[in-house]
C-alpha positions in Angstrom: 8.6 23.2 3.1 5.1 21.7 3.0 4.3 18.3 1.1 2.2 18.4 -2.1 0.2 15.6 -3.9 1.0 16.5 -7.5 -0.4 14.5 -10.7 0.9 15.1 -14.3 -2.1 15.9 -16.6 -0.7 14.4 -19.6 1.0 11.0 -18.1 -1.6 10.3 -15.5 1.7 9.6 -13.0 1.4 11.4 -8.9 4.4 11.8 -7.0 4.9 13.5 -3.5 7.4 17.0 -3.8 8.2 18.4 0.1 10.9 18.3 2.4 10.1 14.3 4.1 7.6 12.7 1.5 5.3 12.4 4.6 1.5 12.4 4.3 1.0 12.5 7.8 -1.2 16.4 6.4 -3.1 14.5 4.0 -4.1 11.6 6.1 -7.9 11.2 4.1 -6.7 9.6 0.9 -10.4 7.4 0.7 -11.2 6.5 -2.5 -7.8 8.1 -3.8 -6.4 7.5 -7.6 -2.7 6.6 -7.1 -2.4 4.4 -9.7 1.2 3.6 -10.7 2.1 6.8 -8.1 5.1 7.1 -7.2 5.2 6.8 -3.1 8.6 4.8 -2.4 9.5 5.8 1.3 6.1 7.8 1.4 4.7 8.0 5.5 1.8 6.6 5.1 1.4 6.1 8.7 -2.8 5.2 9.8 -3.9 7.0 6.7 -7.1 6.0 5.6 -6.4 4.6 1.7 -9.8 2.3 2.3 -11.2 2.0 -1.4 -8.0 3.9 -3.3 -6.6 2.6 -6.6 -2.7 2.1 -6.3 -2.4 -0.5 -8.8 1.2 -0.9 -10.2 1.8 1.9 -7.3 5.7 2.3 -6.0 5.8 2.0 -1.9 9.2 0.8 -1.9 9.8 1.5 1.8 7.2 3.1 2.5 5.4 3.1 5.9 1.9 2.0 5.8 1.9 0.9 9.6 -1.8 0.4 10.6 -2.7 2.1 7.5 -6.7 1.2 6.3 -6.6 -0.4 3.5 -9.9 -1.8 2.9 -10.8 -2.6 0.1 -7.9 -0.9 -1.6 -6.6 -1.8 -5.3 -2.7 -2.7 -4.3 -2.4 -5.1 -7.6 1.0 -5.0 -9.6 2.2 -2.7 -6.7 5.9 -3.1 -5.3 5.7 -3.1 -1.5 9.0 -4.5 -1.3 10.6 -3.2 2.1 7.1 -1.6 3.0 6.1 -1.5 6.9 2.5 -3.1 6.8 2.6 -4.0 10.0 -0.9 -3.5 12.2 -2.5 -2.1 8.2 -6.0 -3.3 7.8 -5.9 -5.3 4.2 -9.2 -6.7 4.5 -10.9 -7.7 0.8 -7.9 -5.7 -0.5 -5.9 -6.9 -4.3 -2.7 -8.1 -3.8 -2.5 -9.9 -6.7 0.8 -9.4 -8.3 1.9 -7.2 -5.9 5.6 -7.5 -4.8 5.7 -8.0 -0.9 9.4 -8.9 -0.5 10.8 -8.1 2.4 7.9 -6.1 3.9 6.8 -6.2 7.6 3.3 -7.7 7.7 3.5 -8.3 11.4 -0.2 -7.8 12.6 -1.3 -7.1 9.4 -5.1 -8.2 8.7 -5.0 -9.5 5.3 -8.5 -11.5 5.9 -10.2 -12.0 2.8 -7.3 -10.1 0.7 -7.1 -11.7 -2.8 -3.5 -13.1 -3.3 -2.4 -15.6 -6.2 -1.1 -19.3 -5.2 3.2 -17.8 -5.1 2.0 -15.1 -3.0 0.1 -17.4 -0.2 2.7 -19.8 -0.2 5.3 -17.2 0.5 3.2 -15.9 2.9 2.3 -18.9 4.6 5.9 -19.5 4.7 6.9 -16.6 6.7 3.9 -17.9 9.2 1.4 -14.9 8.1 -2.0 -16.1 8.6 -4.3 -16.2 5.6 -8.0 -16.9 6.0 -11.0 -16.7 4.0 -9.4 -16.0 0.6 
């Protein structure tokens, strides 16, 4: 069974429909509108999402393991459980977003805008913040 992308017309909402919820086909999401999508356990694996909107997006467990996130609109999004580990967050919105429990090993969040709860968690887990 392939994967599809598909986006309700009349609520705005995306979800993934296919067999593994893998994007690994549909790598080139630059730029993407995935606002409040629905990706929870989505492999999201090195795609490029530099520039997309996923504000108030689900990744519950999802895998965004040295995924390019540059510049990307993550705020209100629950990453709870998501891999982040080795993604390029550089000058991305993280404001709001729920990063409990993720994996943010190697993850370049230089410049990423966070509020003052999500540094201090972050600082407390010994994640590096610079230049925010």
């Amino acid at each position: 069974m392939e994967n599809y992308i598909i986006k309700n017309r009349y609520t705005g909402k995306v979800t993934i429909e296919g067999k593994a919820k893998s994007f690994r086909p549909f790598v080139e999401l630059h730029k993407a509108d995935l606002s409040g999508a629905n990706l929870s356990g989505a492999n999201l694996s090195g795609a490029d999402l530099s520039g997309a909107d996923l504000y108030k997006a689900d990744l519950i467990g999802a895998d965004l393991s040295g995924a390019d996130l540059y510049k990307a609109n993550l705020s209100g999004a629950n990453l709870s459980g998501a891999n982040l580990s080795g993604a390029n967050l550089y000058k991305a919105d993280l404001i709001g977003a729920d990063l409990s429990g993720a994996n943010l090993y190697g993850t370049n969040l230089y410049k990423a805008e966070i509020n003052n709860n999500q540094q201090a968690m972050l600082e407390a887990l010994g994640v590096k913040v610079r230049g925010i």
